[in-house]
C-alpha positions, 0 to 999 in steps of 0.5 A: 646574077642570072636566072634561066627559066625553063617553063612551057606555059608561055605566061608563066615563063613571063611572069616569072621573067618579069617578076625575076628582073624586077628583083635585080637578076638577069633572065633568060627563058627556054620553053623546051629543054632541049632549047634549055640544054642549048643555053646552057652549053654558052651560059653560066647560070646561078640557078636553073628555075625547071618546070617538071613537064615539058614537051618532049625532054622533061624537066627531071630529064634536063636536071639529069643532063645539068649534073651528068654535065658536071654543071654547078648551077643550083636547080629549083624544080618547078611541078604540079606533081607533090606526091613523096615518091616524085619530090624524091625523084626530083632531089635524087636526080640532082635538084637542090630544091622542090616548089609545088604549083600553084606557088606565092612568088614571094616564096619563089624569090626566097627560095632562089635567094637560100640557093644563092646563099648556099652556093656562097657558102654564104652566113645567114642572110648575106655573104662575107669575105673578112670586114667585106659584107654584101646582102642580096636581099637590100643590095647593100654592100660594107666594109668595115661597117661602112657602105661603099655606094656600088653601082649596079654593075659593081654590085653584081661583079662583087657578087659573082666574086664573093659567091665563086670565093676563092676560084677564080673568076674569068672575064666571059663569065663576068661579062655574063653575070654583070650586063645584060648584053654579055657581049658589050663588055667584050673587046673594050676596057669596060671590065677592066674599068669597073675593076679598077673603081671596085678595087678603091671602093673596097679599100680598107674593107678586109678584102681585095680584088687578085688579078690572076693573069691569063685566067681572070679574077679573085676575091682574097681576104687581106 
């Protein structure tokens, strides 16, 4: 999955991209939103982490943007400012979730796991598709009750399938969501041979991969 950190304060950003890729998502970080909105015109993000006061533009300025935009990445907002009046500002603009400064990281990350479930649609901790489970707090994946042993890659393919579960997926925003350098996968096989080895793995699991040709991939119960 990955993440855009929109925060100014330079160490915080870093902590919280450090803390972010240590738990398995991919992080880009923007100190302004008007770098934030530049991002987010080329990238697809899961989940949008915005602090509240920025220079120039302000966080509750980029939420406005996100949405006018048609753009469906959740928004936790990110602010010092606990006040009623400004949690509703902040929901009502177009942001799922509120986190008030300072805050336990722990909390962050579960936080950023509830918008992932909800964005999936997903069944109390994990997400399912027929036998097919995926847990995103172990990374464990099933299928019929039994583990399928993905690679990283392949876990996060299978990820992106089952939270966009049944549109399809295409291959820019694969490549976005399962390398770190979204352009290695471009212009090789490496998507078509994770595919490949993903759509054994799942065999037998109640789910498969459907390739909808000139558009991407999908994930559809048998």
């Amino acid at each position: 999955m990955r993440l855009l950190v929109i925060e100014d304060e330079p160490r915080l950003r870093e902590v919280l991209a450090r803390g972010l890729e240590a738990n398995g998502y991919f992080v880009d970080t923007a100190a302004t939103a008007e770098n934030a909105l530049d991002l987010l015109h080329f990238t697809d993000y899961a989940v949008l982490i915005v602090d509240w006061r920025l220079p120039g533009l302000s966080g509750l300025d980029v939420v406005r943007q996100v949405r006018a935009q048609g753009l469906g990445s959740a928004i936790l907002m990110l602010t010092a400012r606990d006040a009623p009046a400004d949690r509703i500002s902040g929901l009502d603009a177009g942001a799922d979730d509120y986190l008030v400064k300072p805050f336990d990281f722990g909390e962050l990350l579960a936080r950023v796991r509830a918008l992932q479930r909800r964005a999936g649609a997903g069944d109390g901790s994990v997400f399912r598709r027929g036998d097919l489970v995926l847990d995103p707090q172990t990374h464990i994946v099933t299928g019929a009750g039994i583990d399928l042993h993905l690679t990283a890659t392949e876990y996060r393919i299978l990820e992106l399938l089952m939270l966009r579960a049944p549109a399809v997926v295409d291959r820019r925003q694969i490549a976005q969501h399962a390398w770190r350098d979204e352009t290695a996968p471009i212009g090789s096989n490496a998507i078509d041979v994770r595919m490949a080895r993903l759509r054994a793995k799942l065999t037998g699991s109640g789910a498969e991969i459907v390739t909808v040709r000139g558009a991407g991939y999908r994930l559809a119960e048998r």
